[in-house]
N, CA, C and O atoms as a Maestro MAE file, in Angstrom:
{
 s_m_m2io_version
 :::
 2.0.0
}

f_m_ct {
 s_m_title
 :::
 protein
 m_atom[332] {
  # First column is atom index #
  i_m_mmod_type
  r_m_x_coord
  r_m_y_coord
  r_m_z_coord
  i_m_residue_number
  s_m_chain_name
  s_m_pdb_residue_name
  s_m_pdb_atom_name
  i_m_atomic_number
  :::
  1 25 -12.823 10.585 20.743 1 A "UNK " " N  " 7
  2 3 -11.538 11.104 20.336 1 A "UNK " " CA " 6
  3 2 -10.689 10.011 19.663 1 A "UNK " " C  " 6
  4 15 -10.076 10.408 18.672 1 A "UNK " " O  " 8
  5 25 -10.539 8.827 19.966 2 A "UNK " " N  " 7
  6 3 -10.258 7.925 19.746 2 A "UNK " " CA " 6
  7 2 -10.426 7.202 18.236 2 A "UNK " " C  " 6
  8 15 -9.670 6.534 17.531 2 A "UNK " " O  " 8
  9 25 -11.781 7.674 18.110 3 A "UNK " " N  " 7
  10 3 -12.079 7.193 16.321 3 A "UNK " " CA " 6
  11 2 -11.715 8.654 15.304 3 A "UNK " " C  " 6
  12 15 -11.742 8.660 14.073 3 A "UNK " " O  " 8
  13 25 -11.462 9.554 15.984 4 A "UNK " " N  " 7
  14 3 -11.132 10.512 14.975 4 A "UNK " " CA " 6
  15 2 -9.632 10.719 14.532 4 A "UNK " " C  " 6
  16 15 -9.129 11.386 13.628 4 A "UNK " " O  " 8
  17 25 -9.029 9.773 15.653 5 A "UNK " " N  " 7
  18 3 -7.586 9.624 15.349 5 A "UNK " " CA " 6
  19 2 -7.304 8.115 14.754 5 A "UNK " " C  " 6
  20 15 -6.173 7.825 14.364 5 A "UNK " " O  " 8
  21 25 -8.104 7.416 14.717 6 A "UNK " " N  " 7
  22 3 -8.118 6.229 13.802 6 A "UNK " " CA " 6
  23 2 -8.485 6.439 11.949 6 A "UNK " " C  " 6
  24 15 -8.083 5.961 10.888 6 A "UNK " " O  " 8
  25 25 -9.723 7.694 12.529 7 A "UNK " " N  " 7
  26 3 -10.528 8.003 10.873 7 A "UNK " " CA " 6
  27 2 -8.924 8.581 10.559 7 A "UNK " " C  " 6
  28 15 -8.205 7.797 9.940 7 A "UNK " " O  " 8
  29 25 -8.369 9.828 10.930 8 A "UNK " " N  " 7
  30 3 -7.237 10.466 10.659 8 A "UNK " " CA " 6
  31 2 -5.825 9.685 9.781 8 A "UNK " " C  " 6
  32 15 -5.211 9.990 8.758 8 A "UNK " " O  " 8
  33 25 -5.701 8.451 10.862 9 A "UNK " " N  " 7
  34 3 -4.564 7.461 10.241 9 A "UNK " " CA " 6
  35 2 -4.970 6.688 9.218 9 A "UNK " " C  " 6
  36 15 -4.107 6.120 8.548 9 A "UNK " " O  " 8
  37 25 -6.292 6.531 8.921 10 A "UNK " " N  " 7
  38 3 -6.602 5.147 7.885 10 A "UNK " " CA " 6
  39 2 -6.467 6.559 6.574 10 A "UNK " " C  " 6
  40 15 -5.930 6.257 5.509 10 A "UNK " " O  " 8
  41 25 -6.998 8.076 6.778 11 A "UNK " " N  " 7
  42 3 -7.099 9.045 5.978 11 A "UNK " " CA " 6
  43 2 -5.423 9.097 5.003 11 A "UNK " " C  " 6
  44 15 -4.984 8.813 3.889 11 A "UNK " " O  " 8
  45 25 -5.022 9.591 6.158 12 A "UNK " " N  " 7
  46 3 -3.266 9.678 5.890 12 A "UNK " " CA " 6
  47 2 -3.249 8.455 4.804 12 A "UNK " " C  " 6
  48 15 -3.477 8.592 3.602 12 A "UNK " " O  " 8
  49 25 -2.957 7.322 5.425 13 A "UNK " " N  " 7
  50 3 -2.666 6.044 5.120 13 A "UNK " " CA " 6
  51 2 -2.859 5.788 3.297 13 A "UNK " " C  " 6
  52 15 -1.960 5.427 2.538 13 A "UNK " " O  " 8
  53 25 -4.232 6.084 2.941 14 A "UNK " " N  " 7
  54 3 -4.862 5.697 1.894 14 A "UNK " " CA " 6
  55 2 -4.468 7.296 0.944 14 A "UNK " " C  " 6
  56 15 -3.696 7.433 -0.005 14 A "UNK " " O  " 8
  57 25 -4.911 7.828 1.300 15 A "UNK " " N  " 7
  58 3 -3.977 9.308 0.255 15 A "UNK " " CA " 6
  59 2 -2.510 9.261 0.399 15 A "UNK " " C  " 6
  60 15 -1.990 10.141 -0.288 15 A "UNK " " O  " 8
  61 25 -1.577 8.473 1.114 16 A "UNK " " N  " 7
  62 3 -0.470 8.198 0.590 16 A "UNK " " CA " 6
  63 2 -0.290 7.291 -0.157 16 A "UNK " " C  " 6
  64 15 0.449 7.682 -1.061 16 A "UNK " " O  " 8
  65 25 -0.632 6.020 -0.311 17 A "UNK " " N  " 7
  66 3 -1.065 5.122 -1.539 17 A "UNK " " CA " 6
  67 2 -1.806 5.797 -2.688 17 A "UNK " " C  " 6
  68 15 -1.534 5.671 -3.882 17 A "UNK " " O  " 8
  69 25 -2.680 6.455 -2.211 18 A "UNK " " N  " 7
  70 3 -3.170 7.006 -3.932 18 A "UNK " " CA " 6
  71 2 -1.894 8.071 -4.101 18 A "UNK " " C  " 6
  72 15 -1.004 7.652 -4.841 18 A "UNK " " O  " 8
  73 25 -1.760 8.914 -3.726 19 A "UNK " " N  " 7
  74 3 -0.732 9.783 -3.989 19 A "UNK " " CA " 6
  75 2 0.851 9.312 -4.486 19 A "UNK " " C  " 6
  76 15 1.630 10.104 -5.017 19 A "UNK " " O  " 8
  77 25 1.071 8.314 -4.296 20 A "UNK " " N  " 7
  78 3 2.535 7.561 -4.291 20 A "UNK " " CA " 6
  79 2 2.008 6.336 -5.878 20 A "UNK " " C  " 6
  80 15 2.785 5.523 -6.379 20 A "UNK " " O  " 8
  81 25 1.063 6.487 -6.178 21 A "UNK " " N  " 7
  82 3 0.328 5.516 -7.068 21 A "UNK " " CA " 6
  83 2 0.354 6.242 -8.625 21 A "UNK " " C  " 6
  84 15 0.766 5.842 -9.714 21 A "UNK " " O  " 8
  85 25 -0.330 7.575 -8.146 22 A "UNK " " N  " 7
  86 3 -0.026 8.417 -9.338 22 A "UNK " " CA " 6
  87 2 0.960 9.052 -9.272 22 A "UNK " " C  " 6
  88 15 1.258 9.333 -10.433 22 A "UNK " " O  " 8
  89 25 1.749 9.507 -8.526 23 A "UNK " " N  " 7
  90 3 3.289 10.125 -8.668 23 A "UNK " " CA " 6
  91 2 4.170 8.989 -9.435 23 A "UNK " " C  " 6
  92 15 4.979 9.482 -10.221 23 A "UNK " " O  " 8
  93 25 4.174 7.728 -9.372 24 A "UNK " " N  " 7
  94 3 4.730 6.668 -10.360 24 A "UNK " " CA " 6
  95 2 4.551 6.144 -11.208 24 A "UNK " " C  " 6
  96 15 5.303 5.358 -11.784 24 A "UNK " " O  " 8
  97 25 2.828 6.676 -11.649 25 A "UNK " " N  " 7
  98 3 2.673 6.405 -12.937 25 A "UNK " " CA " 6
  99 2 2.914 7.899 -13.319 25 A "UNK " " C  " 6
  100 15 3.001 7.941 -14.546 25 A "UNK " " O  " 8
  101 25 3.009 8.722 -12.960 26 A "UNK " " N  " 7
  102 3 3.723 10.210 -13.815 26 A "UNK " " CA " 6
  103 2 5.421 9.780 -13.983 26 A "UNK " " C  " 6
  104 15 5.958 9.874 -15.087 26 A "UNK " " O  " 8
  105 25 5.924 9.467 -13.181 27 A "UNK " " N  " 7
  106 3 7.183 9.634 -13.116 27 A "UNK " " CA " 6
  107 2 8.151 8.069 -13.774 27 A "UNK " " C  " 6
  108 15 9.364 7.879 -13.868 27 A "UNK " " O  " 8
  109 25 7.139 7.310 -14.073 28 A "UNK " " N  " 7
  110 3 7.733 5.920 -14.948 28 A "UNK " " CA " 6
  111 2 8.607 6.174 -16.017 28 A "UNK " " C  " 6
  112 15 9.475 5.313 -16.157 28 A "UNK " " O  " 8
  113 25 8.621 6.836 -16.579 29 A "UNK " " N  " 7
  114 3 9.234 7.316 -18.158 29 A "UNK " " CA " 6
  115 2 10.291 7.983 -17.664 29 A "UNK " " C  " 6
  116 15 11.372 7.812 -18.228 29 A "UNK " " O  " 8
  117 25 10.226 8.715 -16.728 30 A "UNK " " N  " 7
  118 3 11.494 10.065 -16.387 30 A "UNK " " CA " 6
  119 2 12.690 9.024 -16.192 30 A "UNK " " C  " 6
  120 15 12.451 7.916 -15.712 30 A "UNK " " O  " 8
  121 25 13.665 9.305 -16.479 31 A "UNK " " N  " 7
  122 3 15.290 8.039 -16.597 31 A "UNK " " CA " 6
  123 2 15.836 8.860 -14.659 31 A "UNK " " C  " 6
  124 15 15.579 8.149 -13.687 31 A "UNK " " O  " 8
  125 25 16.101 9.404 -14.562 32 A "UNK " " N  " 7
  126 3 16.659 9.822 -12.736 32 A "UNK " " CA " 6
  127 2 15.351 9.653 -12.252 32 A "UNK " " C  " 6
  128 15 15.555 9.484 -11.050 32 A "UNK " " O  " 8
  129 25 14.289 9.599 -12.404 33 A "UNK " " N  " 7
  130 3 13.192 9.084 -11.287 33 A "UNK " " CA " 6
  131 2 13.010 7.906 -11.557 33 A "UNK " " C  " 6
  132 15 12.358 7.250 -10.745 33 A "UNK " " O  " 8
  133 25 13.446 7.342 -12.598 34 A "UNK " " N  " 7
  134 3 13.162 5.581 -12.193 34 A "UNK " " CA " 6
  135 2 13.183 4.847 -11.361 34 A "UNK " " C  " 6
  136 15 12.446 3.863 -11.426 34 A "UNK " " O  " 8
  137 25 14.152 5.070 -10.112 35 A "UNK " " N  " 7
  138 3 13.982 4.013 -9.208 35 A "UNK " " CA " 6
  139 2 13.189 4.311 -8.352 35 A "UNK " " C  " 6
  140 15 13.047 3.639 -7.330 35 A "UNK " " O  " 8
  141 25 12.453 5.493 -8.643 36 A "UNK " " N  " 7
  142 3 10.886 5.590 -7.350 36 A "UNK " " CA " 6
  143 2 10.133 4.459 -7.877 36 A "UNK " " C  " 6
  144 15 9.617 3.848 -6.942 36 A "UNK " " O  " 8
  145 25 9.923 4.049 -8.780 37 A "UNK " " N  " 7
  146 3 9.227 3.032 -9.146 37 A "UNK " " CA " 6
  147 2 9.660 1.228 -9.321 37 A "UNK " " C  " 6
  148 15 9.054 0.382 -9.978 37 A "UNK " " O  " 8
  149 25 10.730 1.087 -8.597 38 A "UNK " " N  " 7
  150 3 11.408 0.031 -8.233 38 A "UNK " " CA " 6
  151 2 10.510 -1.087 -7.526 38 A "UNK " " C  " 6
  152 15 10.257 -0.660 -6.400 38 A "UNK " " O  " 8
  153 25 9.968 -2.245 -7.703 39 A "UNK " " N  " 7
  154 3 8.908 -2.709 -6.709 39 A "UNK " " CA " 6
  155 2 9.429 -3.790 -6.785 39 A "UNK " " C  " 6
  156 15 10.443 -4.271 -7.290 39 A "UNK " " O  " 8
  157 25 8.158 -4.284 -5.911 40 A "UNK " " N  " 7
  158 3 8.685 -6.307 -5.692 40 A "UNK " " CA " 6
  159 2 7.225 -6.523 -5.604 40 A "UNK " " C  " 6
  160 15 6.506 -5.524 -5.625 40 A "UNK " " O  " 8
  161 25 6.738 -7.597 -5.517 41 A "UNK " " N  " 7
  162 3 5.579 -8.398 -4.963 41 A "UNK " " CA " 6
  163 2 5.533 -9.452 -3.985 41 A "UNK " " C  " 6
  164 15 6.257 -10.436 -4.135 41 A "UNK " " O  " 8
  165 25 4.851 -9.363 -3.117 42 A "UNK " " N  " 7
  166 3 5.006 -10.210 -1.930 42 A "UNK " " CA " 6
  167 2 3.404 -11.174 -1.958 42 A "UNK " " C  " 6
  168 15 2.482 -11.100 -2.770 42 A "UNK " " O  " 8
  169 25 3.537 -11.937 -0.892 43 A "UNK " " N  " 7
  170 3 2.001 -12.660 -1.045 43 A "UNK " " CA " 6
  171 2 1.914 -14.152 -0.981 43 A "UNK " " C  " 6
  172 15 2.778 -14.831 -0.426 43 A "UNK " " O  " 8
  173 25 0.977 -14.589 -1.494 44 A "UNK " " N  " 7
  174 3 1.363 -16.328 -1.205 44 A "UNK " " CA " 6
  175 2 0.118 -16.717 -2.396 44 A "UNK " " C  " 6
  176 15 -0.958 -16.120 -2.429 44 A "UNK " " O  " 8
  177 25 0.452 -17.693 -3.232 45 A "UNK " " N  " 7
  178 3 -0.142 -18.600 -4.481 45 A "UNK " " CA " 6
  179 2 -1.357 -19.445 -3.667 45 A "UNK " " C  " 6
  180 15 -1.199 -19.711 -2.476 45 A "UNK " " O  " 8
  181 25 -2.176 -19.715 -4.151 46 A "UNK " " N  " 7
  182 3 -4.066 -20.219 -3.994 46 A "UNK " " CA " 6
  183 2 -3.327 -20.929 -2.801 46 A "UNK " " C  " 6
  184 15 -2.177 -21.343 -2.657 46 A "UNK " " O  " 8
  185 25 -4.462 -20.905 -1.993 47 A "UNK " " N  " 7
  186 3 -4.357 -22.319 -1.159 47 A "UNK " " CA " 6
  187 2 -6.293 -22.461 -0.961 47 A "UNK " " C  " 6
  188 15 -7.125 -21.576 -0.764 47 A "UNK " " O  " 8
  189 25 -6.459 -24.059 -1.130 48 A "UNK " " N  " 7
  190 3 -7.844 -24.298 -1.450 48 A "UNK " " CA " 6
  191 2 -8.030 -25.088 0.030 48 A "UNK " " C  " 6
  192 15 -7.152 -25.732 0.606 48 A "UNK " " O  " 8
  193 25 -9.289 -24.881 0.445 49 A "UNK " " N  " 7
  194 3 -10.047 -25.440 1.341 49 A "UNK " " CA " 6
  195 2 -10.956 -26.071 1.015 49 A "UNK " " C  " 6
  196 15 -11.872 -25.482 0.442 49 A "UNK " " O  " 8
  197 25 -11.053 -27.506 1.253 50 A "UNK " " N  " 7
  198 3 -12.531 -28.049 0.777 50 A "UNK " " CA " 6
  199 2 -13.244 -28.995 1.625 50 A "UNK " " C  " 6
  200 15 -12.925 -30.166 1.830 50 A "UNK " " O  " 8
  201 25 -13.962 -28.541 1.964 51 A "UNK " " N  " 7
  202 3 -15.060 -28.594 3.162 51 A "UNK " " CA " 6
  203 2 -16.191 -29.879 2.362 51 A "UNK " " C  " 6
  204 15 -16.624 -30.723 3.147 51 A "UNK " " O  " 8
  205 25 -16.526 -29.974 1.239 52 A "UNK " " N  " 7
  206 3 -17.090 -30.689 0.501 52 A "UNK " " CA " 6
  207 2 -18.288 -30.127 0.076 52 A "UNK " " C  " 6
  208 15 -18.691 -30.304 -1.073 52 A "UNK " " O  " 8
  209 25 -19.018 -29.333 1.062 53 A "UNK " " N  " 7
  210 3 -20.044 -28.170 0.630 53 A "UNK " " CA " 6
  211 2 -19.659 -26.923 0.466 53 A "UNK " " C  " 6
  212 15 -20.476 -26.079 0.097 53 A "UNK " " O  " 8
  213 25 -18.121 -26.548 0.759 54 A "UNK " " N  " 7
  214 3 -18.022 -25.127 0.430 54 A "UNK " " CA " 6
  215 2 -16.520 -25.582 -0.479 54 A "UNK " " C  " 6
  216 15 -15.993 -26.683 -0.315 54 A "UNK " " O  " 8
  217 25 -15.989 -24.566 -1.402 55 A "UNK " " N  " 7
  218 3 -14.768 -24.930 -2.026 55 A "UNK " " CA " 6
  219 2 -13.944 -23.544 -1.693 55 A "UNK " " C  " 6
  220 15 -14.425 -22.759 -2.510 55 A "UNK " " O  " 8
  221 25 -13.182 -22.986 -1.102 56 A "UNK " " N  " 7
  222 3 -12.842 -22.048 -0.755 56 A "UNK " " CA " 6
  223 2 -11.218 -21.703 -0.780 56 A "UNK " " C  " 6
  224 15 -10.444 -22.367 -0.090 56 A "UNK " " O  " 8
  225 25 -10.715 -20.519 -1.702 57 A "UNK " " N  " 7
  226 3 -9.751 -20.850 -2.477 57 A "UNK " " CA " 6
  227 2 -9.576 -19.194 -1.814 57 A "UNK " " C  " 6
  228 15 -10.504 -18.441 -1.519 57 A "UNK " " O  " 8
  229 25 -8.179 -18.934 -1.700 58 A "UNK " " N  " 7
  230 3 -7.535 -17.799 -1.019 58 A "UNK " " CA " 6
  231 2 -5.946 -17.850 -1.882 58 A "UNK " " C  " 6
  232 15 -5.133 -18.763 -2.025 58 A "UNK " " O  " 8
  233 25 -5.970 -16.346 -2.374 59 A "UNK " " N  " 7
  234 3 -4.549 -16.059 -2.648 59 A "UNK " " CA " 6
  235 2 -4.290 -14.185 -2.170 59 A "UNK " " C  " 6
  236 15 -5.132 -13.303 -1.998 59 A "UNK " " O  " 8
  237 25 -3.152 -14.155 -2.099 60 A "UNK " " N  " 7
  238 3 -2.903 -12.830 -1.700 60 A "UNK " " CA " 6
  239 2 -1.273 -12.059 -1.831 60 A "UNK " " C  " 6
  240 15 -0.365 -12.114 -1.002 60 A "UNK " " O  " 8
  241 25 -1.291 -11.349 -3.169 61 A "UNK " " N  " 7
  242 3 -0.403 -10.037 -3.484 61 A "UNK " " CA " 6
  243 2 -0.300 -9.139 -3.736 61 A "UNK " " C  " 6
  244 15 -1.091 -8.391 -4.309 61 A "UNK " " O  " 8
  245 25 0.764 -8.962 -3.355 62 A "UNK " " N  " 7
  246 3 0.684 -7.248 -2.751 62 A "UNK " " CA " 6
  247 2 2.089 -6.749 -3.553 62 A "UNK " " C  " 6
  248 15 3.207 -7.158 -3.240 62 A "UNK " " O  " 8
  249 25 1.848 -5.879 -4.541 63 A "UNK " " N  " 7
  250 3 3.187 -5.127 -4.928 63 A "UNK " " CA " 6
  251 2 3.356 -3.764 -4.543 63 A "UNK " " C  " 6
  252 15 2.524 -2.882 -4.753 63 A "UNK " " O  " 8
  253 25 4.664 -3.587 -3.865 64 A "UNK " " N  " 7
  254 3 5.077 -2.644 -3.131 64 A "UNK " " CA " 6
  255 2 6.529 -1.762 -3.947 64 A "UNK " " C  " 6
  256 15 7.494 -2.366 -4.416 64 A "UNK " " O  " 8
  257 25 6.356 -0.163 -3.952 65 A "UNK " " N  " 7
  258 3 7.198 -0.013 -4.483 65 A "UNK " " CA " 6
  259 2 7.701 1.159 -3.813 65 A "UNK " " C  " 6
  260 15 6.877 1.847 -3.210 65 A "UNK " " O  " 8
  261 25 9.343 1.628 -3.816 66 A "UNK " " N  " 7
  262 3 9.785 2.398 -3.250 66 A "UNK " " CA " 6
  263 2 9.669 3.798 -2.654 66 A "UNK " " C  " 6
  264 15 10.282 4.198 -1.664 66 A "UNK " " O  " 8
  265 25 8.399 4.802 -3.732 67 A "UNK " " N  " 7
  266 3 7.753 5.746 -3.611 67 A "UNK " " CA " 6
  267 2 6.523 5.127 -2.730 67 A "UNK " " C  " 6
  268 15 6.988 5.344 -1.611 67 A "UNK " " O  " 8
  269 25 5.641 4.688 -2.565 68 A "UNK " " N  " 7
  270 3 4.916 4.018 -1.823 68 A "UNK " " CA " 6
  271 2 5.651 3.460 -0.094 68 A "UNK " " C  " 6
  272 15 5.089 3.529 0.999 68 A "UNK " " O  " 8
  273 25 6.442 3.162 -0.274 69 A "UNK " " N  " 7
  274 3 7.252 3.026 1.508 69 A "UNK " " CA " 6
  275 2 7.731 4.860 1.859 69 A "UNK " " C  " 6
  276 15 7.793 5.379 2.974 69 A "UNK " " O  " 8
  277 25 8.007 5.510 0.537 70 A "UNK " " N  " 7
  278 3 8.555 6.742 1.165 70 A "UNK " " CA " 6
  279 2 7.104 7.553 1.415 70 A "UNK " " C  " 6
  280 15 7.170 8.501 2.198 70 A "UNK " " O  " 8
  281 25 6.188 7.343 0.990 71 A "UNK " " N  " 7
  282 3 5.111 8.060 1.259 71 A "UNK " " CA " 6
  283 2 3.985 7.344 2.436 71 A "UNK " " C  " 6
  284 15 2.978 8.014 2.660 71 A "UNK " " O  " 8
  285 25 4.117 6.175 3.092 72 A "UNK " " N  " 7
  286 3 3.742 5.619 4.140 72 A "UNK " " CA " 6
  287 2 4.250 6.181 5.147 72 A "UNK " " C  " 6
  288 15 3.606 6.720 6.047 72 A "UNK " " O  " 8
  289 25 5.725 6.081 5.055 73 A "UNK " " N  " 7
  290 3 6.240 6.809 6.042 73 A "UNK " " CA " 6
  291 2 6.068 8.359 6.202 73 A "UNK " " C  " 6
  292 15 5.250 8.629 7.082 73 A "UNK " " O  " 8
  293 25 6.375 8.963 5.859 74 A "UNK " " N  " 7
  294 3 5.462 10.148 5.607 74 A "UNK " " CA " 6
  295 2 4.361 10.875 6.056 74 A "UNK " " C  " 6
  296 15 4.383 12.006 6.540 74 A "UNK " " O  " 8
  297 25 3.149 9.972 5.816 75 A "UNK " " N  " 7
  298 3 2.223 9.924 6.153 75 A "UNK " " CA " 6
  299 2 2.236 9.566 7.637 75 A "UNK " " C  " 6
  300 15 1.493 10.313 8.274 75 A "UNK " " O  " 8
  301 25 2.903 8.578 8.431 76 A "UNK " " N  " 7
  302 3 2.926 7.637 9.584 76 A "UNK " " CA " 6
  303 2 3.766 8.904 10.479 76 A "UNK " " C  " 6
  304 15 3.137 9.219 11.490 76 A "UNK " " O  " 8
  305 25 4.784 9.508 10.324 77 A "UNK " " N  " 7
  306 3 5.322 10.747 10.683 77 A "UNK " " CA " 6
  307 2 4.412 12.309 10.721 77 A "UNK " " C  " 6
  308 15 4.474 13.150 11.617 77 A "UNK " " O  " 8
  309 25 3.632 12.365 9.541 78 A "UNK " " N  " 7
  310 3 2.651 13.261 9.928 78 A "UNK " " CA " 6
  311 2 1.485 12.895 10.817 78 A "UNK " " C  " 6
  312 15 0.639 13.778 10.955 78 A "UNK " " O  " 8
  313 25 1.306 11.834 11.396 79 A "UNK " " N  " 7
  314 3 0.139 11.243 11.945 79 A "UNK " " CA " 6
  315 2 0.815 11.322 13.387 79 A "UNK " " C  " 6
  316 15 0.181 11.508 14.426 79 A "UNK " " O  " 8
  317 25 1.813 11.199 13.323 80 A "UNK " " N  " 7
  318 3 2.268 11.413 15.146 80 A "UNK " " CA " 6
  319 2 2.723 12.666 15.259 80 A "UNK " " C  " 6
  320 15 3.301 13.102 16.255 80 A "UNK " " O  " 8
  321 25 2.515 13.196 14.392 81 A "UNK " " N  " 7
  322 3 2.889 15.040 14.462 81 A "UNK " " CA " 6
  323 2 1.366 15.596 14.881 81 A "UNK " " C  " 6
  324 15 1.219 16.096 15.996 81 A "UNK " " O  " 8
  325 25 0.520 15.519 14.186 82 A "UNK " " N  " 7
  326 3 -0.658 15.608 14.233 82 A "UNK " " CA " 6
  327 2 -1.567 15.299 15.870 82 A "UNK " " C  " 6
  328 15 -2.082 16.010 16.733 82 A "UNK " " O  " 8
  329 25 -1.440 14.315 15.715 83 A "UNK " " N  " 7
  330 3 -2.063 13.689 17.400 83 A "UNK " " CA " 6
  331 2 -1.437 13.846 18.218 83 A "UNK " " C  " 6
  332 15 -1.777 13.467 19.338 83 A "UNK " " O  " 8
  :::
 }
 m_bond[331] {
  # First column is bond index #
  i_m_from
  i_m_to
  i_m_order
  :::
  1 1 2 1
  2 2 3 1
  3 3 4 2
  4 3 5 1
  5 5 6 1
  6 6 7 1
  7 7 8 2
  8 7 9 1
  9 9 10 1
  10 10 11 1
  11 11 12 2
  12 11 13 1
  13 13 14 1
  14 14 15 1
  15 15 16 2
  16 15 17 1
  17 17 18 1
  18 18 19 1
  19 19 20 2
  20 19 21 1
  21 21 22 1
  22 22 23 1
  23 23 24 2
  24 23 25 1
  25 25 26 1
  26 26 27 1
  27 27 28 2
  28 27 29 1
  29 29 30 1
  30 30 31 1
  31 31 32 2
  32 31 33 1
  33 33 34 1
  34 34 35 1
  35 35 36 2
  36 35 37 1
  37 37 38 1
  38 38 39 1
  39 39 40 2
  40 39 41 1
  41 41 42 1
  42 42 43 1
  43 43 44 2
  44 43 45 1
  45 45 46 1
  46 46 47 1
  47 47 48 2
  48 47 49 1
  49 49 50 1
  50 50 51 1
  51 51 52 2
  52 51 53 1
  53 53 54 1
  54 54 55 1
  55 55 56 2
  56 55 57 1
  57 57 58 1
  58 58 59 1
  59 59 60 2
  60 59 61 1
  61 61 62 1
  62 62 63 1
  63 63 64 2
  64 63 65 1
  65 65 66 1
  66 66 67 1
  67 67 68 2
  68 67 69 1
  69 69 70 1
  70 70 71 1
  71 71 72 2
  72 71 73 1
  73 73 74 1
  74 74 75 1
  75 75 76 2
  76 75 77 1
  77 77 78 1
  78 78 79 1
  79 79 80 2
  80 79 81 1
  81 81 82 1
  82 82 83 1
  83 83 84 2
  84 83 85 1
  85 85 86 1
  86 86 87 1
  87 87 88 2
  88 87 89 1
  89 89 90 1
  90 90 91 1
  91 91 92 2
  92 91 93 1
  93 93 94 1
  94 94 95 1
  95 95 96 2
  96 95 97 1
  97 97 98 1
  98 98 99 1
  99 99 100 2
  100 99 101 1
  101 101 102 1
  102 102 103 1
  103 103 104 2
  104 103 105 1
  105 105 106 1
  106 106 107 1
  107 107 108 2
  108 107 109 1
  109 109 110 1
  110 110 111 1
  111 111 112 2
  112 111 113 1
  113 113 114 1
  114 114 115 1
  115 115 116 2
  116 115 117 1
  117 117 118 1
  118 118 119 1
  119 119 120 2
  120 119 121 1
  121 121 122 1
  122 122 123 1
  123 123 124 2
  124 123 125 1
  125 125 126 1
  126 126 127 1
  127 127 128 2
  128 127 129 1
  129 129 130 1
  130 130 131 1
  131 131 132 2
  132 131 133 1
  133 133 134 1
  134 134 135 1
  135 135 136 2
  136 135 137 1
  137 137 138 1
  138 138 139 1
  139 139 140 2
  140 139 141 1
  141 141 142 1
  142 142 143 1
  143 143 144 2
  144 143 145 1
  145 145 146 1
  146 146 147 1
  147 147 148 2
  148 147 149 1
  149 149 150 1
  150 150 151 1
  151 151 152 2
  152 151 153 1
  153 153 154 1
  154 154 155 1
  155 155 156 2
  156 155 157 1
  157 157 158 1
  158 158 159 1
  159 159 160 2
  160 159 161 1
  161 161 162 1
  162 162 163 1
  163 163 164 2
  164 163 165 1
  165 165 166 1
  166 166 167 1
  167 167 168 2
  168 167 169 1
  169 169 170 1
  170 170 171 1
  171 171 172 2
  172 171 173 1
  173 173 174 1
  174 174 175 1
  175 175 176 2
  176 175 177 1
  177 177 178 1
  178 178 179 1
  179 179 180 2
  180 179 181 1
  181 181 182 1
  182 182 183 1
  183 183 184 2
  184 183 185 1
  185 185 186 1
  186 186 187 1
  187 187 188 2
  188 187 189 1
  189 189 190 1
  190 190 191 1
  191 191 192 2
  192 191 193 1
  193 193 194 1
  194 194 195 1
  195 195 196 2
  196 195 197 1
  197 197 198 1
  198 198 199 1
  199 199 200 2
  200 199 201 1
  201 201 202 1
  202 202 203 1
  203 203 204 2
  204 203 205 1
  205 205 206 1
  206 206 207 1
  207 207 208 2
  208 207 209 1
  209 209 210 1
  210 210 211 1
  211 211 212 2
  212 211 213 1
  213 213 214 1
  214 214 215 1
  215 215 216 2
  216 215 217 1
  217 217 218 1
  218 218 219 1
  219 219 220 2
  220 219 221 1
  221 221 222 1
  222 222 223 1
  223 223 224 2
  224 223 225 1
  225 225 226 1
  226 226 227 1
  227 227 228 2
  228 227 229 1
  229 229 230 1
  230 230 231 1
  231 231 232 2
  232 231 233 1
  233 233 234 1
  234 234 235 1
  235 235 236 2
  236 235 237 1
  237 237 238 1
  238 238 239 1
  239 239 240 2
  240 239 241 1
  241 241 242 1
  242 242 243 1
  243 243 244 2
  244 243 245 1
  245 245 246 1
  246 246 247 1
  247 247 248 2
  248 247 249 1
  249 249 250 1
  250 250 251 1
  251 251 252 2
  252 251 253 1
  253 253 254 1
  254 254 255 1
  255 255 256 2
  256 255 257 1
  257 257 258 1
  258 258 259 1
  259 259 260 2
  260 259 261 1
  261 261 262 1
  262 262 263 1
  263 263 264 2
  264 263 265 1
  265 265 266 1
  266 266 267 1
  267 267 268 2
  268 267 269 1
  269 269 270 1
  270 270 271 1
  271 271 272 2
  272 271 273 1
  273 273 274 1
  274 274 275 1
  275 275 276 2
  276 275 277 1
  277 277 278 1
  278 278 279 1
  279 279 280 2
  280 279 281 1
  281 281 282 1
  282 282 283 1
  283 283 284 2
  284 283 285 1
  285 285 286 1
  286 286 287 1
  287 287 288 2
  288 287 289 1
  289 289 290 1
  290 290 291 1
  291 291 292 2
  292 291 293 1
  293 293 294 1
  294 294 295 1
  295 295 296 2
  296 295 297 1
  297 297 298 1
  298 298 299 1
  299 299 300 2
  300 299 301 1
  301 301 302 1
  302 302 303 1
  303 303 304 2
  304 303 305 1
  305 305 306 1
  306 306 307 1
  307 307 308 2
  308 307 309 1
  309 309 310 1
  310 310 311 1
  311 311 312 2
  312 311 313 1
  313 313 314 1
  314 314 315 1
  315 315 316 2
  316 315 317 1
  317 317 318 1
  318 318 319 1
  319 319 320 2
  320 319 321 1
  321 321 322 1
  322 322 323 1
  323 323 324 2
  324 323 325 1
  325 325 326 1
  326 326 327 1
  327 327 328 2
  328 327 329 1
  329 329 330 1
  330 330 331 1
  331 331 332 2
  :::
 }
}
């Protein structure tokens, strides 16, 4: 029971990102829906590890935009409705 309510939330989770992904590339152009598409980027610039046999280089961002938090939530609200 346990993994079907995990499969359920990662489900939700990821069709609100795709769904909130193409609702803002439809809605980019519209002038009163513009600020669904308001974002920022978060994350952090390379950081390198060097071991001398391995060279190992890590960066990580993430742009987040206002239709995307309203559709997480959303999703995170139908998921405790649900279970």
């Amino acid at each position: 029971m346990r993994t079907k309510n995990t499969l359920i939330l990662i489900f939700l989770l990821l069709s609100a990102l795709v769904l909130s992904a193409l609702i803002g590339t439809l809605t980019q152009d519209i002038i009163f829906l513009k600020w669904l598409t308001w974002s920022d980027s978060i994350g952090f610039d390379t950081v390198n590890l060097d071991l001398s046999v391995i060279n190992l280089s890590l960066s990580f961002h993430m742009q987040i935009n206002v239709l995307q938090v309203i559709f997480i939530s959303a999703a995170l609200l139908i998921y405790y409705k649900v279970r």
